[in-house]
N, CA, C and O of each residue as an XYZ file, in Angstrom:
564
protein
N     -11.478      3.461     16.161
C     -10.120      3.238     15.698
C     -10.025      3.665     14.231
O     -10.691      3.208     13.302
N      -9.315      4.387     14.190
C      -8.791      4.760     12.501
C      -8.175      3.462     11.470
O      -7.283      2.660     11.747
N      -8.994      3.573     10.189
C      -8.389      1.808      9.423
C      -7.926      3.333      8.358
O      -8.152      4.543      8.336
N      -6.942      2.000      7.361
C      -6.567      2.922      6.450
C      -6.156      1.645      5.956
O      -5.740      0.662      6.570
N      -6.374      1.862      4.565
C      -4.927      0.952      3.392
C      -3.714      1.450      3.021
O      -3.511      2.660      2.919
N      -2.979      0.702      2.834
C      -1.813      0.809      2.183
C      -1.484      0.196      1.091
O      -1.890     -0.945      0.872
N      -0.764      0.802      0.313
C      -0.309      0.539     -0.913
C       1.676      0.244     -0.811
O       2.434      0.025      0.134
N       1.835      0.360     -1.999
C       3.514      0.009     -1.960
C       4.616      0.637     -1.544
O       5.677      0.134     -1.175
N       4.206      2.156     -1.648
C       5.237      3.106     -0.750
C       5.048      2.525      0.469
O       6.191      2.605      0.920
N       4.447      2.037      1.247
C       4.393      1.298      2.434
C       5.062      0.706      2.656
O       5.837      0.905      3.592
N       5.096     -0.584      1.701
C       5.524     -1.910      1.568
C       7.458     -1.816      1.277
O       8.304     -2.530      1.816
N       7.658     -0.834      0.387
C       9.342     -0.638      0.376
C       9.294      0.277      1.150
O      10.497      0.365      1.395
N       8.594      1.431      2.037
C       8.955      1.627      3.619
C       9.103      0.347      4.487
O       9.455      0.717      5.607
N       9.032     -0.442      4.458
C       9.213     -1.699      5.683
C      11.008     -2.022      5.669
O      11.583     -2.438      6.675
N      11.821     -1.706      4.170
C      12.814     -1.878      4.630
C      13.940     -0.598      4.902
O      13.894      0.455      4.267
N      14.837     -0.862      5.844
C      15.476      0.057      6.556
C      16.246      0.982      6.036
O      16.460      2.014      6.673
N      16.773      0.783      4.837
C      17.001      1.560      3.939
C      16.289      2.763      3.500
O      16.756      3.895      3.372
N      14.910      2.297      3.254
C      13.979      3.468      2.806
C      13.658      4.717      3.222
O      13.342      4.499      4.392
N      13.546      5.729      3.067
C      13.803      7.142      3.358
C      12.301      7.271      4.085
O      12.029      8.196      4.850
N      11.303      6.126      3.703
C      10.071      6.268      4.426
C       9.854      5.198      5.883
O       8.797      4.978      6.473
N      10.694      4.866      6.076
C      11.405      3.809      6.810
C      10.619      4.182      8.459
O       9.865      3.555      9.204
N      11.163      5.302      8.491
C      10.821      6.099     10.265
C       9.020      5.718     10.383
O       8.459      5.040     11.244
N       8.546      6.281      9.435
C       7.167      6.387      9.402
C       6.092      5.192      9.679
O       5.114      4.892     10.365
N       7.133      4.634      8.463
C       6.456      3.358      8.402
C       6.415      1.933      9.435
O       5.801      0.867      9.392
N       7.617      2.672     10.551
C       7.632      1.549     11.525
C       6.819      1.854     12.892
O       6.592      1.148     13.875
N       6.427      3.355     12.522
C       5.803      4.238     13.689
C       4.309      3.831     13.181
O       3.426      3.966     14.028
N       4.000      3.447     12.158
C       2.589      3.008     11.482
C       2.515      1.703     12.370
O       1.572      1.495     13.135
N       3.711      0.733     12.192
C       3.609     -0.700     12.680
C       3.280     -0.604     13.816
O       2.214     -1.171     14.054
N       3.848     -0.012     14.823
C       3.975      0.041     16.027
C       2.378      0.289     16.766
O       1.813     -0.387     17.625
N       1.917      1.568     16.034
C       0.134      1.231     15.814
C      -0.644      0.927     16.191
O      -1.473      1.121     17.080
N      -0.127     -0.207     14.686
C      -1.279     -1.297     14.853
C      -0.765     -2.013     15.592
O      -1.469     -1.928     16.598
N       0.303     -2.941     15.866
C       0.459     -3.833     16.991
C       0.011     -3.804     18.239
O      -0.111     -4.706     19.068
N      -0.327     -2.148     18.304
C      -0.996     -2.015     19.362
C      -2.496     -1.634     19.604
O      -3.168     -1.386     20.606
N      -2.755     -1.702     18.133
C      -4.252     -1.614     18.207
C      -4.771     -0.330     18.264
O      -5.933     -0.111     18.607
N      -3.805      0.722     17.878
C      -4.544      2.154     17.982
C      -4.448      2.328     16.361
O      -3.851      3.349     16.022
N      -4.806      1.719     15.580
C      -4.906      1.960     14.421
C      -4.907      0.543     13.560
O      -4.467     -0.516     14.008
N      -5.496      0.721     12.211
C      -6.172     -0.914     11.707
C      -5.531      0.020     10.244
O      -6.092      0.909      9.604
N      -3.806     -0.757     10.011
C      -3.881     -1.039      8.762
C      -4.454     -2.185      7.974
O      -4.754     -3.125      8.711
N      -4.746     -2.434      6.436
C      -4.479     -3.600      5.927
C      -3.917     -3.080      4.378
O      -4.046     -1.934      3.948
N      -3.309     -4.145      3.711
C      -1.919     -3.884      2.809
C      -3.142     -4.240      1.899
O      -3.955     -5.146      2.084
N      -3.089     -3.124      0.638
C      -3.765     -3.907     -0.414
C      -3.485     -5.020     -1.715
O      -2.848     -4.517     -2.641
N      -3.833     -6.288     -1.875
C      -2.785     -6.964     -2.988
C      -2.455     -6.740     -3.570
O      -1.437     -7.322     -3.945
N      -3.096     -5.383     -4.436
C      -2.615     -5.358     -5.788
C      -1.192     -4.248     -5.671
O      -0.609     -3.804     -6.660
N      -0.829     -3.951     -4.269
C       0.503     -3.577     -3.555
C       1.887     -4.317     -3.795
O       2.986     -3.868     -4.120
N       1.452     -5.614     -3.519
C       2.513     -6.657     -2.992
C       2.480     -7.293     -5.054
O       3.463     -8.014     -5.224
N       1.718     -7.162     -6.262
C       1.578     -7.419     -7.181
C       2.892     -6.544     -7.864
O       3.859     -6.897     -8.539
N       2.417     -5.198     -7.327
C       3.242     -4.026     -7.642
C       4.757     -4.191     -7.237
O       5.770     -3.948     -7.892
N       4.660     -4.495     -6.438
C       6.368     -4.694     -5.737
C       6.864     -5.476     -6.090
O       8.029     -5.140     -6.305
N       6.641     -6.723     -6.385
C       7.033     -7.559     -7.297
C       7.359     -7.367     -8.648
O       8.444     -7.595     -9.182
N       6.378     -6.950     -9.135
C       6.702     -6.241    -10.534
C       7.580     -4.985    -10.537
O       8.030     -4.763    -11.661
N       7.874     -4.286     -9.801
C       8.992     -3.358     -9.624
C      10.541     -3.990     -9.205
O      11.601     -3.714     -9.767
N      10.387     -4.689     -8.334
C      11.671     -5.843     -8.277
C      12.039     -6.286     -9.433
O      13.080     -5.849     -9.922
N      11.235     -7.285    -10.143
C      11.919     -7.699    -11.594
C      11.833     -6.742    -12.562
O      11.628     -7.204    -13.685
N      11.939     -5.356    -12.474
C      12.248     -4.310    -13.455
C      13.525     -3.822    -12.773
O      14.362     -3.194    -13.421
N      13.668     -4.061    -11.651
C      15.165     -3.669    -11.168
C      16.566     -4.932    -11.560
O      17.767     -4.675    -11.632
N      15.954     -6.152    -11.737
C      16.589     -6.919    -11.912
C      17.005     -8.022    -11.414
O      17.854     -8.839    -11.772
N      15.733     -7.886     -9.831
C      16.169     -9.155     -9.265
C      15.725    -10.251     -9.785
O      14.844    -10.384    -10.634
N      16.368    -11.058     -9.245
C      15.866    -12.712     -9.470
C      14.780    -13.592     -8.436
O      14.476    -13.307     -7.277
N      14.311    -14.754     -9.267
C      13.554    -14.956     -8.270
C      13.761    -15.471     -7.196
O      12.762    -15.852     -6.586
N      14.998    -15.658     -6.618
C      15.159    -15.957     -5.372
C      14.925    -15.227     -4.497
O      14.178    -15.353     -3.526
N      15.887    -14.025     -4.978
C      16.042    -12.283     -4.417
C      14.430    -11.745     -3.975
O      14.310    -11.094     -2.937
N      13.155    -12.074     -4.868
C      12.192    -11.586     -4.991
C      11.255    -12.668     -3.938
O      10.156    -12.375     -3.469
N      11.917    -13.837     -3.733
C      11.447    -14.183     -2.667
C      11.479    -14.218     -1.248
O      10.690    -14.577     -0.374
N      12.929    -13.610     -1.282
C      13.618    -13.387      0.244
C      12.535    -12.253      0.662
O      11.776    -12.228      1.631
N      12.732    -11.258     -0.469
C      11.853     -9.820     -0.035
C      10.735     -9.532      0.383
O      10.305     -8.660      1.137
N      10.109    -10.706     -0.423
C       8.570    -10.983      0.077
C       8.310    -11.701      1.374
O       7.246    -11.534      1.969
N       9.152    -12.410      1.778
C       8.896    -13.169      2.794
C       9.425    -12.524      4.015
O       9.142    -12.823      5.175
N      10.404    -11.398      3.515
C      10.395    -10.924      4.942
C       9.374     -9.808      5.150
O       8.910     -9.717      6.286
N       8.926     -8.882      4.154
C       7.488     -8.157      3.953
C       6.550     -8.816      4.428
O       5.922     -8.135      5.239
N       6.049    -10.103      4.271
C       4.894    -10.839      4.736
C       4.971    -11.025      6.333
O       4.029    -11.007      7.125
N       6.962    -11.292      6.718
C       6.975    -11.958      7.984
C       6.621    -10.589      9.194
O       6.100    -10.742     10.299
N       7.134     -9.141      8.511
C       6.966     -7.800      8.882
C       5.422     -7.479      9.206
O       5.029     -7.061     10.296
N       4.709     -7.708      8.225
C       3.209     -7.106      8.066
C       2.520     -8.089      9.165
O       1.778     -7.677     10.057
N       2.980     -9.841      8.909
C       2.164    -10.486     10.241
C       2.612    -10.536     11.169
O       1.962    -11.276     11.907
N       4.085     -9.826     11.971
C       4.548     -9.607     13.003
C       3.584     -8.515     13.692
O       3.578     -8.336     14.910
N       2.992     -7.997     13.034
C       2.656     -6.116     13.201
C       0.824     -5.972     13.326
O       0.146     -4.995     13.644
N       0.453     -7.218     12.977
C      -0.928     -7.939     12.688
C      -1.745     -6.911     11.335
O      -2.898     -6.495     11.449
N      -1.110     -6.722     10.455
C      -1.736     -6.113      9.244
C      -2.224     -7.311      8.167
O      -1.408     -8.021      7.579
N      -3.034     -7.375      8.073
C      -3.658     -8.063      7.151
C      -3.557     -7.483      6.168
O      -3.013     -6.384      6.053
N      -4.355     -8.493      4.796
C      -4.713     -7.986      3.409
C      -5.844     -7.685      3.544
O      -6.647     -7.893      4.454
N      -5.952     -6.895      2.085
C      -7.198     -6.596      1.694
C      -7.440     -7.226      0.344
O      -7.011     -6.352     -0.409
N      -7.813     -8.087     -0.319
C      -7.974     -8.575     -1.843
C      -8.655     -7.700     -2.884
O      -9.638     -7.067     -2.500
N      -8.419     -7.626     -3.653
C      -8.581     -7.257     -5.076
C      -9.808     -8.270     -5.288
O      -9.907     -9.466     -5.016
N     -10.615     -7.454     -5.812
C     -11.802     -8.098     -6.115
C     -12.176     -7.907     -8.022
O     -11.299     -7.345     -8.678
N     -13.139     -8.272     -8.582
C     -13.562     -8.640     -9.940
C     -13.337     -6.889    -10.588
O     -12.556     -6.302    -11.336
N     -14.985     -6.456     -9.466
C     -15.237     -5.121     -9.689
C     -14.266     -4.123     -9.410
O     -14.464     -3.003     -9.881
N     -12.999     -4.385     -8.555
C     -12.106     -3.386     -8.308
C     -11.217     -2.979     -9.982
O     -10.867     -1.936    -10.533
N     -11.146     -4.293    -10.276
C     -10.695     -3.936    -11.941
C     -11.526     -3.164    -13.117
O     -11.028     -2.639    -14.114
N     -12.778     -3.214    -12.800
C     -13.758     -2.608    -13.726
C     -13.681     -1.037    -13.187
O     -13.464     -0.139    -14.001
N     -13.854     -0.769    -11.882
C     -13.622      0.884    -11.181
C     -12.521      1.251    -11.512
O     -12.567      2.363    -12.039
N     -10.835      0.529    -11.403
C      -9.984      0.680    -12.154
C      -9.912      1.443    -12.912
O      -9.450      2.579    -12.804
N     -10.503      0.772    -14.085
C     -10.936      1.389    -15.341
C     -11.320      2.755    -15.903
O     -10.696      3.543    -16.613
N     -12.666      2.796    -15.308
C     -12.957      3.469    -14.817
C     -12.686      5.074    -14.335
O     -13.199      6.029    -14.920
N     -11.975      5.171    -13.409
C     -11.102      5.523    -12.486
C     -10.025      6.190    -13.218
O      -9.557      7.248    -12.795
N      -9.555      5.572    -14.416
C      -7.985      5.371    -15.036
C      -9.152      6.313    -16.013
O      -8.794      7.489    -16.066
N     -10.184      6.093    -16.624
C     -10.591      6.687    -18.077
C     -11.010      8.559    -17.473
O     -10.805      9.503    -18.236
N     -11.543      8.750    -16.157
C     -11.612      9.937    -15.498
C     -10.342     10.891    -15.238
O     -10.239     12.107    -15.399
N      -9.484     10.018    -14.819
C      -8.305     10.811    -14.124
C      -6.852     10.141    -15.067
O      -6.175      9.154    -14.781
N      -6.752     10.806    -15.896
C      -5.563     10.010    -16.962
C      -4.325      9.852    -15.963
O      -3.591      8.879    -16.136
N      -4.056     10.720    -14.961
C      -2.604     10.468    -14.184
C      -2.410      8.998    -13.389
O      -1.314      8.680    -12.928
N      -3.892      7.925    -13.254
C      -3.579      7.396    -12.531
C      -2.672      6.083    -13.358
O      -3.063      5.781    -14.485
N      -1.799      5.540    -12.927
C      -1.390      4.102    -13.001
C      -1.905      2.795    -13.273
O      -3.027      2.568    -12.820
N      -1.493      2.142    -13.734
C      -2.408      0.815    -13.920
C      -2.510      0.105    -12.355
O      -3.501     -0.571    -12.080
N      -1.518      0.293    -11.454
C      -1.407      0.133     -9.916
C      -2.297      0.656     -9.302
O      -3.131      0.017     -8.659
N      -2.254      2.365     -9.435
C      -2.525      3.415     -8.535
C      -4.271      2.990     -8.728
O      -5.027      2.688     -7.805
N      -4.600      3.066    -10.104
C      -6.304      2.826     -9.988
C      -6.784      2.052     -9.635
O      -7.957      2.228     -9.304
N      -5.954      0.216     -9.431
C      -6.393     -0.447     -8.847
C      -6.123     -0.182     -6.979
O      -6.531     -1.217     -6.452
N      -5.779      0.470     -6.244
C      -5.452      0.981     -4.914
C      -6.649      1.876     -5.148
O      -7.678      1.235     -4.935
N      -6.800      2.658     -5.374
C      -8.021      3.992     -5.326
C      -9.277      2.786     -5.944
O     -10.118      3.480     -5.373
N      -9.655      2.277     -6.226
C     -10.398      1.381     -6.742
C     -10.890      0.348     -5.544
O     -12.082      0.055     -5.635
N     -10.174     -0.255     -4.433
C     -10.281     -0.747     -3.075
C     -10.611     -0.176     -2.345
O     -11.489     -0.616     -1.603
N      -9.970      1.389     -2.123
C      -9.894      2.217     -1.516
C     -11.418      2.990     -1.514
O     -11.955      3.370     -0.473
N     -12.033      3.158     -2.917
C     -13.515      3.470     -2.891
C     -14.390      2.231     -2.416
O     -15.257      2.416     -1.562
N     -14.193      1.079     -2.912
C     -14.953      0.101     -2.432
C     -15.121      0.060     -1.063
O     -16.285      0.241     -0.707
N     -14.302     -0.126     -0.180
C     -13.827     -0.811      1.395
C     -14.706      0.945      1.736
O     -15.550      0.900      2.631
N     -14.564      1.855      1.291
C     -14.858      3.374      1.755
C     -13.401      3.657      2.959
O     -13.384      4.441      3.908
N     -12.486      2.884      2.574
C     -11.465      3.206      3.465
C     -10.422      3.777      2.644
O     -10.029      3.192      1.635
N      -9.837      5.159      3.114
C      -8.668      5.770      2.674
C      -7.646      4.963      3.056
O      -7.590      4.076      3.908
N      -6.550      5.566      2.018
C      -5.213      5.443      1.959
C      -4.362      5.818      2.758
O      -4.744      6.802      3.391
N      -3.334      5.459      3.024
C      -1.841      6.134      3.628
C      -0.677      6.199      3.187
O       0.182      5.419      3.599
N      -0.494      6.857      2.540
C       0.840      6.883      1.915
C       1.216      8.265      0.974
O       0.720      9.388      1.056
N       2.196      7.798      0.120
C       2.616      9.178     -0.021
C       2.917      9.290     -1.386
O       3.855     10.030     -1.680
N       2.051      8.452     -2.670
C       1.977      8.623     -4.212
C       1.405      9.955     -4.548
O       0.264     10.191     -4.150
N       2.155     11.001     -5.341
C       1.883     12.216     -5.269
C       0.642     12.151     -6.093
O      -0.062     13.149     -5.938
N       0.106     11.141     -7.041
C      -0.919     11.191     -7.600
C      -1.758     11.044     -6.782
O      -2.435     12.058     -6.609
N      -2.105      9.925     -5.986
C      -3.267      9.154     -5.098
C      -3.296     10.039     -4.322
O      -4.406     10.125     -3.796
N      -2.272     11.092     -3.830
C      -2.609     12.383     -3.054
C      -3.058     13.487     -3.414
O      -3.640     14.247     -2.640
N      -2.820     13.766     -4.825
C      -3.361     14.790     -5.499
C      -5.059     14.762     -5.773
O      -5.893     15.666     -5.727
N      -5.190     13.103     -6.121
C      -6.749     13.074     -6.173
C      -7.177     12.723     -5.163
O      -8.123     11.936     -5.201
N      -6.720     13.111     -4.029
C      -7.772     12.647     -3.052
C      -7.968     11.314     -2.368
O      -8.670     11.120     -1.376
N      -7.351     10.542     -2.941
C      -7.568      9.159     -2.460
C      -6.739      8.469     -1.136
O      -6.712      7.295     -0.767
N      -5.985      9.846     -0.496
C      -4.886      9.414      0.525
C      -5.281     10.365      1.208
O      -5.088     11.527      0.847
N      -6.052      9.976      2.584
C      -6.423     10.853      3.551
C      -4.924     10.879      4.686
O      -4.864     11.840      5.453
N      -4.133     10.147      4.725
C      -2.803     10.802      5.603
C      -1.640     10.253      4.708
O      -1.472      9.186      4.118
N      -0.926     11.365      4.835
C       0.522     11.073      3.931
C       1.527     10.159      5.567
O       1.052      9.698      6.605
N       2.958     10.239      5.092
C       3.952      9.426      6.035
C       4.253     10.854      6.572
O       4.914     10.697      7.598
N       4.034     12.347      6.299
C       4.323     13.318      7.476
C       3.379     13.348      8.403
O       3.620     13.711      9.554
N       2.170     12.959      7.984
C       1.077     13.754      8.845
C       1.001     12.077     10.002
O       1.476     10.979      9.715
N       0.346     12.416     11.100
C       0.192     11.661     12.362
C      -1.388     10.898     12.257
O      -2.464     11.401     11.931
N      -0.955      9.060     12.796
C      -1.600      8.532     11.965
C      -3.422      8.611     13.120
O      -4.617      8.462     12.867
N      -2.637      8.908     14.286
C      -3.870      9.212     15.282
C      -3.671     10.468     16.387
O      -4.576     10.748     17.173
């Protein structure tokens, strides 16, 4: 079975609005069925949050969102993946090698080397270096 992580283009693909929307429910569908093993990485759902309150929501708003993201991902049986000590030190790391990455993006490529499991998604950086073995065009099996 093919595993892969995901990061936050994922995570605002889950709602219907999103232009990554198609993909991302054809990802769900998947795993629910077991032909494929996502898991969401935390420092994802850290990110989305912190992108919400730069848009301006509140914390109510930021809790509705999350809870229906959480209620989405365990409808679909995607688990987490945690952020660990050393994922912040590779980070680093990571961030001092490749200046394009993000304070986000290096912690995702940073899991992503640890676990030895690629990415899915579609950050033109994390794709440029390599760290996203299928984008939301390409087919996930």
């Amino acid at each position: 079975m093919n595993k892969f992580l995901v990061e936050t283009d994922f995570l605002f693909g889950l709602r219907h609005s999103d232009r990554y929307n198609p993909k991302v429910e054809e990802a769900l569908n998947l795993t629910k069925n077991k032909k494929v093993e996502l898991k969401v990485i935390t420092s994802a759902i850290f990110e989305v949050r912190t992108v919400l309150y730069s848009q301006g929501k509140n914390s109510e708003e930021i809790r509705q969102i999350l809870t229906l993201m959480k209620q989405k991902l365990d409808d679909n049986n995607i688990k987490e993946e945690y952020i660990k000590f050393d994922d912040f030190i590779l980070a680093d790391y990571l961030r001092s090698q490749h200046g394009k990455l993000t304070f986000f993006d290096a912690l995702h490529a940073a899991v992503s080397q640890r676990k030895k499991i690629s990415l899915y998604g579609n950050d033109e950086v994390l794709k440029d270096l390599k760290f996203i073995a299928k984008t939301f065009d390409e087919e996930l099996i």
